[in-house]
C-alpha positions in Angstrom: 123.4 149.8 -97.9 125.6 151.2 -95.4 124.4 151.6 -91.8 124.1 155.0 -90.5 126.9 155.9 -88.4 125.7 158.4 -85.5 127.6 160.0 -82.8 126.8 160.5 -78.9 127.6 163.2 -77.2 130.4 163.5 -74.5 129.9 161.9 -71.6 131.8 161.7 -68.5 129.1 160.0 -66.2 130.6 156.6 -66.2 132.4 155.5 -62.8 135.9 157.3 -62.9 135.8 158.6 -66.2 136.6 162.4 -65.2 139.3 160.8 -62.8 140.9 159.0 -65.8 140.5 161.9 -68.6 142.2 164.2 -65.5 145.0 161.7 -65.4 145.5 161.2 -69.1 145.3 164.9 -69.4 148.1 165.2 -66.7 150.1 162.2 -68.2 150.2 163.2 -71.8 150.4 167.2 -70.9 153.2 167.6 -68.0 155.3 165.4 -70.1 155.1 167.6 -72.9 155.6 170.7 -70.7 158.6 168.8 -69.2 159.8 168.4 -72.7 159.2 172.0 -73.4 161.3 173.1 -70.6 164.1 170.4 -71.0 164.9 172.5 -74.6 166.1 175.4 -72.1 168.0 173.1 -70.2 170.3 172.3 -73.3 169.7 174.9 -75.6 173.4 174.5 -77.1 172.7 171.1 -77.8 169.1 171.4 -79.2 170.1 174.7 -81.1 173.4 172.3 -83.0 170.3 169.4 -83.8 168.1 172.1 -85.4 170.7 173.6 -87.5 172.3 170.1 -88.5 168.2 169.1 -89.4 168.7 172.6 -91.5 165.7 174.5 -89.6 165.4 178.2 -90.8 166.7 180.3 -87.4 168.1 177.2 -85.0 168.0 179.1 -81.7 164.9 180.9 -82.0 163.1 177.6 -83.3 164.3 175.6 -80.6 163.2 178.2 -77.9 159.7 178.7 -79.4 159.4 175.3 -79.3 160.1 174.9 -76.0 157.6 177.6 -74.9 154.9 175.9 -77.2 155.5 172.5 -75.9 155.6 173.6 -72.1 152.5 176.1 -72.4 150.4 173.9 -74.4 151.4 170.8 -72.6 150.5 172.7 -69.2 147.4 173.6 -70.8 146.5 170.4 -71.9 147.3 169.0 -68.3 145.1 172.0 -66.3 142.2 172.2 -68.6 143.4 176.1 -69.7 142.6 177.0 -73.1 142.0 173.2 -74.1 141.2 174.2 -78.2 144.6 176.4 -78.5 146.3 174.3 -76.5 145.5 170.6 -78.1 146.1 172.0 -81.2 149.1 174.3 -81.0 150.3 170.8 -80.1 149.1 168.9 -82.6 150.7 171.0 -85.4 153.8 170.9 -83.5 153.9 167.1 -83.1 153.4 166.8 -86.8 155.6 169.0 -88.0 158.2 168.4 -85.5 157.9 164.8 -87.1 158.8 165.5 -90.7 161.3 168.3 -89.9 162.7 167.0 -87.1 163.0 162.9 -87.4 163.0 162.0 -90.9 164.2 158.9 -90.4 163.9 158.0 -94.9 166.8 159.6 -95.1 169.3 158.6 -92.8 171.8 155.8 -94.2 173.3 154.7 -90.5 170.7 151.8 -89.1 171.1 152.9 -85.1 170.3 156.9 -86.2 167.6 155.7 -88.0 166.0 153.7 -85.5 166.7 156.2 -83.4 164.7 158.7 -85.8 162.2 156.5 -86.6 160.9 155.8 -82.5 161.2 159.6 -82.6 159.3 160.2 -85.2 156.7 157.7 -83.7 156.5 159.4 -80.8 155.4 162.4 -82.4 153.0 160.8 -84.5 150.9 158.9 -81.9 151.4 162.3 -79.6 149.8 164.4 -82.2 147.2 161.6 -82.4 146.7 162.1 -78.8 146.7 165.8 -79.2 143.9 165.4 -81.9 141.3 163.4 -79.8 141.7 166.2 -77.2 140.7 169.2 -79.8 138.1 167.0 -80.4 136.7 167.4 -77.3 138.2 170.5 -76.6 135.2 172.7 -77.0 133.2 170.8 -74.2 133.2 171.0 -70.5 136.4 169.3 -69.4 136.0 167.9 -65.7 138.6 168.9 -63.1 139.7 171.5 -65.5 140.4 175.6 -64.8 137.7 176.0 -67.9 139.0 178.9 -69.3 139.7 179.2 -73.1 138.7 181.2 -76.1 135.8 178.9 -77.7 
């Protein structure tokens, strides 16, 4: 028989837990908005990656990306529409993964370790970006608290 698995409900009450979600928040999120707004600081570049991955619309991608990754990032990092926010970048990372950093199909071993970490780095950040909608609909500490759920 299988013990019953039950869950407790989120708690923040622990020495320096709000501290240390309002740092993770800030870590993982401004680093994602810096992201964001380091694909208008290139666009040339990023646009000639995206068309050479074959995206659909090179230049537009890489700008709504950029707007996605810096609002949602900022988001994240403020406590501002925490549900949209954690998962807007969630899809992103995952997607952004496969499309961008498919690292099966590149013959030249430094390209593909390059993709590979990449892709990684997407994978654990939409991992990241998960655990955060899961908690997205409760009271975030330190946060603006505004958001549509």
């Amino acid at each position: 028989m299988l013990a019953e698995i039950t869950t407790l409900p989120l708690q923040f009450e622990t020495p320096f837990a709000g501290e240390l979600f309002l740092l993770g928040r800030i870590l993982f999120g401004a680093t994602l908005a810096f992201m964001g707004l380091n694909h208008f600081g290139d666009l040339d570049a990023m646009t000639g990656y995206a068309e050479f991955k074959g995206l659909p619309a090179p230049r537009f991608s890489v700008v709504a990306s950029g707007v996605l990754l810096a609002l949602g990032g900022l988001g994240v990092a403020v406590g501002a529409f925490p549900v949209l926010s954690a998962g807007a970048l969630a899809v992103f990372l995952v997607v952004s993964a496969v499309t961008m950093h498919d690292f099966w199909a590149v013959d030249d071993p430094e390209e593909k370790q390059s993709e590979m970490t990449s892709f990684l780095k997407n994978v654990y950040g939409a991992g990241a970006a998960l655990a955060l909608l899961a908690v997205g609909g409760t009271a975030w500490p330190y946060a603006l608290g505004i958001g549509l759920f």
